[in-house]
C-alpha positions as CSV (number, residue, x, y, z in Angstrom):
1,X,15.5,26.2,-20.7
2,X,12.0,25.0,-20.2
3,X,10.2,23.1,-22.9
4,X,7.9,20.4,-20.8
5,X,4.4,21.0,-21.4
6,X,2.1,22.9,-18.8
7,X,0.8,19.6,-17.1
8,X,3.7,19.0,-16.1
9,X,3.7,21.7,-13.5
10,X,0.1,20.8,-12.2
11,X,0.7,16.7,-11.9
12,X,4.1,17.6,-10.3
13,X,2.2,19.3,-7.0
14,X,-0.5,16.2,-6.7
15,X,1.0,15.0,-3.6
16,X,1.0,11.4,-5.0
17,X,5.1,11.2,-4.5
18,X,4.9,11.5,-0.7
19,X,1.6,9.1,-0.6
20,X,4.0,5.9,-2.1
21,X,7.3,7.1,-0.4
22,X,9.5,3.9,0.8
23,X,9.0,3.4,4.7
24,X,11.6,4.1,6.9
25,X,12.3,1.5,9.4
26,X,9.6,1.5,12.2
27,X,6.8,3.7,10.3
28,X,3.6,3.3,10.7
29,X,1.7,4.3,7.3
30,X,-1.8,5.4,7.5
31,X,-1.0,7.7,4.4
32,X,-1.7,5.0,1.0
33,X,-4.2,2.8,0.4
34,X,-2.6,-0.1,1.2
35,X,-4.2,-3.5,1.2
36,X,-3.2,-6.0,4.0
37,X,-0.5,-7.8,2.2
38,X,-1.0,-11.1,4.5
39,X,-4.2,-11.2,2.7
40,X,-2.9,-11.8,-0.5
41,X,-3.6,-15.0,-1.9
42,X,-0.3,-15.8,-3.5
43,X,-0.5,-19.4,-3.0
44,X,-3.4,-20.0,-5.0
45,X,-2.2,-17.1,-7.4
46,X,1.2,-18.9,-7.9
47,X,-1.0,-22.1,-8.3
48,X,-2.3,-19.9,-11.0
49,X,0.8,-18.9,-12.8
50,X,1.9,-22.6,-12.7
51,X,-1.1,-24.2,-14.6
52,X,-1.6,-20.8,-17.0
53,X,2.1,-21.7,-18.1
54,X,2.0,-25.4,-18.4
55,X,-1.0,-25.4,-20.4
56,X,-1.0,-22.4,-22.1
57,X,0.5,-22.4,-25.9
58,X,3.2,-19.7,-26.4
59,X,0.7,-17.5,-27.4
60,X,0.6,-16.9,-23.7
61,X,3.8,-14.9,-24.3
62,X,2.5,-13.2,-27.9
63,X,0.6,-9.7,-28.3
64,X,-3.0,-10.0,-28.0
65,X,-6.1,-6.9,-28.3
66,X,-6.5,-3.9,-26.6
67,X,-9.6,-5.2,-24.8
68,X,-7.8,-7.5,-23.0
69,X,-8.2,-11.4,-22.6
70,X,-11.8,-12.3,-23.7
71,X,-12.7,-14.8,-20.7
72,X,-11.8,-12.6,-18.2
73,X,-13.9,-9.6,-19.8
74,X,-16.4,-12.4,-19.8
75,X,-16.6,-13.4,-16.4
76,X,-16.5,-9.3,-15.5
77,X,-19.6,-9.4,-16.9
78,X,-21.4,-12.1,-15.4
79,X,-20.0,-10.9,-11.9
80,X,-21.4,-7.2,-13.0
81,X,-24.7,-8.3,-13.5
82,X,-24.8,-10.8,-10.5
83,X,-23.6,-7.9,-8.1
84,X,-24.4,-4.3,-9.2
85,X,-27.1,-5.1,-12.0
86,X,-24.5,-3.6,-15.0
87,X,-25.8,-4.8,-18.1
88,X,-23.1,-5.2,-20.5
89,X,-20.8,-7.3,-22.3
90,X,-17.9,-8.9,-23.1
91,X,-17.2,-6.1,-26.4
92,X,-18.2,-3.2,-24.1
93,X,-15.6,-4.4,-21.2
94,X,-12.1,-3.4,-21.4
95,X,-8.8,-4.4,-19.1
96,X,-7.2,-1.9,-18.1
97,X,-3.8,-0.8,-15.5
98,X,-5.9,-0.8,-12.6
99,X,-8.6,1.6,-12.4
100,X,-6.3,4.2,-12.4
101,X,-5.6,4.3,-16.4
102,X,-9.7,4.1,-16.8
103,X,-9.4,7.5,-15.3
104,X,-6.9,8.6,-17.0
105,X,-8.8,7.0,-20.4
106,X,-11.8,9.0,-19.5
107,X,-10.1,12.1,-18.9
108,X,-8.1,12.0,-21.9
109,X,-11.8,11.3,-24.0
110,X,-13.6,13.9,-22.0
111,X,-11.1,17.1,-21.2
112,X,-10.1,19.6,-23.2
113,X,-7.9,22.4,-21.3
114,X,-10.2,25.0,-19.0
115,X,-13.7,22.4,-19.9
116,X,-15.6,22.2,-16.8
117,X,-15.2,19.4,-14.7
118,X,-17.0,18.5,-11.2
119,X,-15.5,16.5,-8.7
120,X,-16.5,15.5,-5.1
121,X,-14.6,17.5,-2.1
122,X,-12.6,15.6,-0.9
123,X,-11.6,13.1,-3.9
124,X,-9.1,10.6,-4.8
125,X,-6.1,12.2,-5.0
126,X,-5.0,9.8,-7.5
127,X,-8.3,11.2,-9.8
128,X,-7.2,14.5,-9.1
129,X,-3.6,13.9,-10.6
130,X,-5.1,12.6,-13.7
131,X,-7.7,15.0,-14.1
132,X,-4.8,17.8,-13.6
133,X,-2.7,17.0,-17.0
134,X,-5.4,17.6,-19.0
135,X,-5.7,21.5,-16.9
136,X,-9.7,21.6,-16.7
137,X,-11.8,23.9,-14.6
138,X,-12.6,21.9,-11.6
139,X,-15.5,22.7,-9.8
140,X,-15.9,21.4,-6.2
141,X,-18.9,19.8,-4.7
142,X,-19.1,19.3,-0.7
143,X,-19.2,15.5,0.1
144,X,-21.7,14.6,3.1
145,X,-22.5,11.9,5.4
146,X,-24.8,10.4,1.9
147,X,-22.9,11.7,-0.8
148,X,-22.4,14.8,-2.6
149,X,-24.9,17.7,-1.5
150,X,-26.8,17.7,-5.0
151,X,-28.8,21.2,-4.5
152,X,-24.4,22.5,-5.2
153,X,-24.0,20.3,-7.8
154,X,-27.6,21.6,-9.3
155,X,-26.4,25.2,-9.0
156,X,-22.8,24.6,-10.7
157,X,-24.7,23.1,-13.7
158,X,-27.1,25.5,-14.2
159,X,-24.2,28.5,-13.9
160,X,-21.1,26.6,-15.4
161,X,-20.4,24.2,-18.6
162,X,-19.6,21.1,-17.3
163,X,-18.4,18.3,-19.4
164,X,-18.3,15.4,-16.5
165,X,-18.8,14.7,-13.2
166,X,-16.6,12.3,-10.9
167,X,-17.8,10.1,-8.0
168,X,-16.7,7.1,-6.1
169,X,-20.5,6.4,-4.6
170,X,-19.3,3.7,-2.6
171,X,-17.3,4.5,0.9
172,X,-15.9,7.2,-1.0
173,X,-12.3,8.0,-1.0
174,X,-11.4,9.9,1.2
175,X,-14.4,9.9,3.0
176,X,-15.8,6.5,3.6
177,X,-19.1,8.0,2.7
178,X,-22.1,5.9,0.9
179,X,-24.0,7.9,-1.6
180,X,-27.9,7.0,-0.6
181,X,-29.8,5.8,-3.5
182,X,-32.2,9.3,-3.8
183,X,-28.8,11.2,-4.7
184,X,-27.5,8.4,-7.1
185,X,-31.1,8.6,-9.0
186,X,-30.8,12.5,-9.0
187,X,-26.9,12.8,-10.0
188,X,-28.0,10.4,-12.9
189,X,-31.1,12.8,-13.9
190,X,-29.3,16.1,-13.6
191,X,-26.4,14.3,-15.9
192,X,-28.8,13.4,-18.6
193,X,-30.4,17.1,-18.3
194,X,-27.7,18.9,-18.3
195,X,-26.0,16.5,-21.1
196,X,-23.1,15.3,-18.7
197,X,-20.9,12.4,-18.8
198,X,-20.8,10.7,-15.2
199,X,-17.2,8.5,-14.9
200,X,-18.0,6.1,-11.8
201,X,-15.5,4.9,-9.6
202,X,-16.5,1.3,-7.9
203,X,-13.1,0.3,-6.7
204,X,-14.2,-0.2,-3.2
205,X,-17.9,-1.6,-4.1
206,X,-17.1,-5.0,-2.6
207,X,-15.5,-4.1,0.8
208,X,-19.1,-3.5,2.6
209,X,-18.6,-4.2,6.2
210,X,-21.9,-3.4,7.4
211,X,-25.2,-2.1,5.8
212,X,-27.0,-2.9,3.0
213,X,-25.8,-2.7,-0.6
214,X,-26.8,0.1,-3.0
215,X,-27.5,0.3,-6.8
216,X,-24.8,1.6,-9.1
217,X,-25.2,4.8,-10.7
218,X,-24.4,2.8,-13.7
219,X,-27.3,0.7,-13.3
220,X,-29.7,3.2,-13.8
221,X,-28.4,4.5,-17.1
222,X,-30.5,4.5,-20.1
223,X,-29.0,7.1,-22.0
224,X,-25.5,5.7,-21.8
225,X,-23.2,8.4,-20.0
226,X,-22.2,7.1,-17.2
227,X,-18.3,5.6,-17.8
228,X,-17.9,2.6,-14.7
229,X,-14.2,1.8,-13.8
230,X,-13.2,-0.4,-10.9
231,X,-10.1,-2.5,-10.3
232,X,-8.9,-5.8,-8.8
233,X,-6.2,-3.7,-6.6
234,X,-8.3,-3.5,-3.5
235,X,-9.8,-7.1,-3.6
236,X,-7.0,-9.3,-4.6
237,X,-3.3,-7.2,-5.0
238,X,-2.0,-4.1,-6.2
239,X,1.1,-5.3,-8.0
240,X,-1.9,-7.1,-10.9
241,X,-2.2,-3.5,-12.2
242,X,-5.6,-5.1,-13.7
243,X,-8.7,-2.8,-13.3
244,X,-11.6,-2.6,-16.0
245,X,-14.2,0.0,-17.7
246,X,-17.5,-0.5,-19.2
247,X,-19.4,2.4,-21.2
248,X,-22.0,2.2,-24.1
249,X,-20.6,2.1,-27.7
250,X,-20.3,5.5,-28.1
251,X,-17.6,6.7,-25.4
252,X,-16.5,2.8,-25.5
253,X,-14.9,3.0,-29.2
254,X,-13.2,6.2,-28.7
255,X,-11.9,4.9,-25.2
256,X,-10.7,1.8,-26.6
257,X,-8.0,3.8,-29.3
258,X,-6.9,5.7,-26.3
259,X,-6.1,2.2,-24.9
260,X,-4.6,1.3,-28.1
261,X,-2.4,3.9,-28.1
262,X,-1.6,4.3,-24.3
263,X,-0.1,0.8,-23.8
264,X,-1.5,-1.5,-27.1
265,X,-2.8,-3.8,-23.8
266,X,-2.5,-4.7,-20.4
267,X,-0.4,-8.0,-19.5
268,X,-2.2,-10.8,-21.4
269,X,0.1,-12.8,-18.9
270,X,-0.9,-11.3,-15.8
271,X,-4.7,-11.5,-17.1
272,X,-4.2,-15.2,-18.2
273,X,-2.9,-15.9,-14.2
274,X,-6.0,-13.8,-12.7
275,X,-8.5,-15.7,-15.1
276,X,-7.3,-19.3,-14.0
277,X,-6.9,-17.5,-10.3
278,X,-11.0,-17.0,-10.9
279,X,-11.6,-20.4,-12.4
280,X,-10.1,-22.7,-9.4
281,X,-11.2,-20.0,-6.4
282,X,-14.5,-18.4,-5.4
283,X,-13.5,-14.9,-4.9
284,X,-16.6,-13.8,-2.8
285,X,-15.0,-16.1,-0.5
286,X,-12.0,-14.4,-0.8
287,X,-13.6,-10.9,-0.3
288,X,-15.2,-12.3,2.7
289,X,-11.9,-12.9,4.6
290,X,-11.3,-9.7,3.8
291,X,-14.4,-8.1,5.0
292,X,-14.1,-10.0,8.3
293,X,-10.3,-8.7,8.9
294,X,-10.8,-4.7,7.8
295,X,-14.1,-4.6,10.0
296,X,-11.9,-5.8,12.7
297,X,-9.5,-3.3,11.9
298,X,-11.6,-0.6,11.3
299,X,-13.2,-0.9,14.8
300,X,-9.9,-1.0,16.5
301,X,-9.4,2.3,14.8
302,X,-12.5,4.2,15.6
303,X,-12.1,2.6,19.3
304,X,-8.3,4.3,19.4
305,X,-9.6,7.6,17.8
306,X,-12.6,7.8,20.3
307,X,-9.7,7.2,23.3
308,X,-7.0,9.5,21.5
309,X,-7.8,11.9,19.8
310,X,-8.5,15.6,21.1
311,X,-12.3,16.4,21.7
312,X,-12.4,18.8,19.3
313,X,-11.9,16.3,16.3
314,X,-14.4,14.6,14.3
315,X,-14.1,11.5,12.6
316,X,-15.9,9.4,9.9
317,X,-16.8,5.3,11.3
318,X,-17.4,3.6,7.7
319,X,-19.8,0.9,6.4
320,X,-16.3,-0.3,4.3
321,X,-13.5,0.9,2.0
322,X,-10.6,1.9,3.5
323,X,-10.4,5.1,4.9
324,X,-11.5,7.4,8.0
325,X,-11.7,11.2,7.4
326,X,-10.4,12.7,10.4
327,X,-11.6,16.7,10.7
328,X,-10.2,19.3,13.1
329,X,-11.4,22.6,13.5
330,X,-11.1,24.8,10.8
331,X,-8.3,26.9,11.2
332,X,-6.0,24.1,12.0
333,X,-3.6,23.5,9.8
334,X,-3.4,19.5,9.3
335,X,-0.6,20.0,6.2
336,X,1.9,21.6,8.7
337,X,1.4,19.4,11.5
338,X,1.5,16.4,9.5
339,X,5.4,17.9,8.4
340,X,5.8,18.9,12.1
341,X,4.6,15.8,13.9
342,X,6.3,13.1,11.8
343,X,9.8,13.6,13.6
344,X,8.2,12.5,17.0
345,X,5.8,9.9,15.8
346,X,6.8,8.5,13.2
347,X,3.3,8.1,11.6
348,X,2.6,9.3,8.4
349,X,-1.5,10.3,7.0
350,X,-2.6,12.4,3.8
351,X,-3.7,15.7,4.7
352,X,-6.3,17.0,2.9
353,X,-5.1,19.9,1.4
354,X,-4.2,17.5,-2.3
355,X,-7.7,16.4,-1.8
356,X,-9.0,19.5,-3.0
357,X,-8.3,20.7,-6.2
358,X,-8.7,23.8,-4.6
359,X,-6.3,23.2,-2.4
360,X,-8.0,24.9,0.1
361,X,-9.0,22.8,3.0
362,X,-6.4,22.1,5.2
363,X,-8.3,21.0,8.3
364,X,-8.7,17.4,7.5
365,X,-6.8,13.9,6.9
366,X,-7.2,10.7,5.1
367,X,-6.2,7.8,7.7
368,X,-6.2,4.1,6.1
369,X,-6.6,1.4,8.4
370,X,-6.4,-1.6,6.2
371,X,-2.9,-1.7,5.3
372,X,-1.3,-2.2,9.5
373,X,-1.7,-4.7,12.2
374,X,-4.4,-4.2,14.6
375,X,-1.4,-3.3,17.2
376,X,0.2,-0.9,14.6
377,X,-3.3,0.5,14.6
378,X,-3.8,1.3,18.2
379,X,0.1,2.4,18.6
380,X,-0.2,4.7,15.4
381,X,-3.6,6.7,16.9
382,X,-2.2,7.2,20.2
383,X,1.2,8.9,19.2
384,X,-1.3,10.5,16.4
385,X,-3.9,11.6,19.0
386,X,-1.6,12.5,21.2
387,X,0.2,14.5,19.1
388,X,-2.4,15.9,17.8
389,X,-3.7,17.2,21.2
390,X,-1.0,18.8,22.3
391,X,-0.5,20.5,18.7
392,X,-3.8,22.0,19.0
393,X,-3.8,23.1,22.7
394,X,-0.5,24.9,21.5
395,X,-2.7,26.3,18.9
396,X,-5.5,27.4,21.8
397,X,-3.3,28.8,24.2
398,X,-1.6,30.8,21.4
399,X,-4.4,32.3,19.6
């Protein structure tokens, strides 16, 4: 007997269980997007906990709001409008589990099953997942080298409903690919003409290794439908669960009692540590150490793939984020090979085919190079490339 709701079947194929499977002994993972965990800061973070519990009250310990601790909304938006020119503040700003749940917030406010909803292809398949218990209409949008091809997006609007529009403009996961600033302006204007909310993903905003820095899409609104989210995951540590949405009062209110009745609040704790954390470090300092090791990383990965891998692949070399989207030839099938080739290799990478809501594309891979040693790097490409060469002349000489 069955009596689990239809979701249930859609979230259950996302792929998101084999992307956070433990490691076996002597894996490398390319798969998540794992942050280099010697980068954390857990000295002056546990420097943190100590002083937020020697001077805090026991209110420390005691419910709080739904917004989440009020200085750190407040210094949110003083960063905001130092870095990407959002305008907001501290009673528009709300804490949230990691950018994740503002996904899932906006969703839940937005969806309503079969409503249209457009989505870059590739995406986050972490989006994806959320997006799928709520069992919209997706509608697919190729991703290129600057962002999502807008003359598609155009056409779906004018033919389709469409309630909102998903986009991480900034190295785009899975891509690494930067929206340029003529497509941000347009996606904005076709938003407000075809009455669309836009939810904007900014998670990776800060990791910019090379290349100048673009506007937000959120920046431009003046009509207030464009729903920001980002998340300290990717600049300080996962394991915070602390990410953050901004929106104008209208989607903001309603967004807030999803909140409220979600969770009640994030961890006043954990946001009480992160807040002192903020007040006795410089985090663009921090950032910068980070920049400086995942640029380093990332080159020693697009100098493996350009030694490895077969000459019919393509690969992405990003300005940041964390991610290089390998493509092979169309009709190769990167879903089995990734089942096949993990025996031999022991390397493990997200195939594209939960990328797609479509489900579709199989040809291509998300490969993260922040998470391993520069060695691990190298090692992992070469069995990878290798593999991958020999897979695909078995493929040729087959065919």
């Amino acid at each position: 007997m069955n009596h689990v709701a239809s979701r249930v079947q859609r979230t259950s194929n996302s792929g998101l269980d084999k992307l956070f499977q433990t490691a076996k002994a002597d894996q490398i993972i390319f798969s998540a997007g794992y942050p280099d965990a010697n980068l954390f800061p857990q000295k002056a973070l546990a420097q943190a906990a100590a002083t937020t519990f020697t001077t805090s009250s026991q209110n420390l310990l005691q419910y709080k709001n739904s917004l989440g601790l009020a200085s750190l909304r407040e210094k949110l938006v003083a960063r905001t409008a130092d870095k990407d020119n959002i305008k907001t503040d501290a009673t528009h700003v709300m804490l949230t589990q990691g950018a994740q749940q503002g996904i899932d917030l906006a969703a839940r406010l937005m969806l309503n099953e079969n409503d249209g909803l457009i989505v870059e292809g590739p995406t986050y398949i972490g989006a994806l997942a959320a997006f799928q218990a709520y069992e919209p209409t997706f509608y697919e949008v190729p991703i290129e080298t600057d962002g999502m091809n807008v003359e598609i997006l155009e056409k779906i609007l004018k033919q389709h409903n469409i309630k909102m529009i998903y986009t991480v403009p900034d190295f785009q996961n899975p891509t690494g690919a930067v929206m340029s600033l003529a497509k941000r302006q347009r996606v904005l204007e076709l938003a407000n003409e075809y009455d669309v909310v836009i939810l904007e993903d900014g998670t990776y905003r800060d990791l910019r290794y090379s290349g100048e820095s673009l506007p937000t899409i959120k920046s431009f609104d003046t009509q207030g439908r464009v729903i920001y989210v980002s998340s300290f995951s990717k600049i300080i540590a996962p394991s915070l669960r602390l990410g953050w949405l901004t929106a104008e009062d209208h989607l903001f209110k309603d967004l807030l009692n999803l909140k409220s009745a979600a969770d009640i609040e994030s961890s006043n704790l954990t946001m009480s540590i992160l807040n002192e954390y903020l007040e006795e470090n410089e985090l663009d300092d921090h950032i910068e150490i980070l920049k400086n090791n995942y640029r380093e990383k990332k080159n020693a990965m697009i100098q493996a793939m350009k030694a490895y891998m077969p000459s019919d692949a393509k690969f992405t070399d990003p300005q940041g984020g964390f991610f290089v989207w390998l493509t092979m030839p169309a009709d190769f099938d990167m879903d089995q090979f990734s089942d096949q080739q993990l025996i031999n290799t022991n390397v493990r990478f997200t195939p594209s085919t939960n990328l797609y809501p479509s489900g579709s594309i199989k040809n291509g891979a998300r490969i993260n190079f922040t998470g391993e040693s520069i060695s691990n790097i190298k090692l992992g490409i070469q069995k990878l490339g290798e593999a991958l060469s020999q897979a695909w002349q078995d493929q040729t000489v087959n065919a």
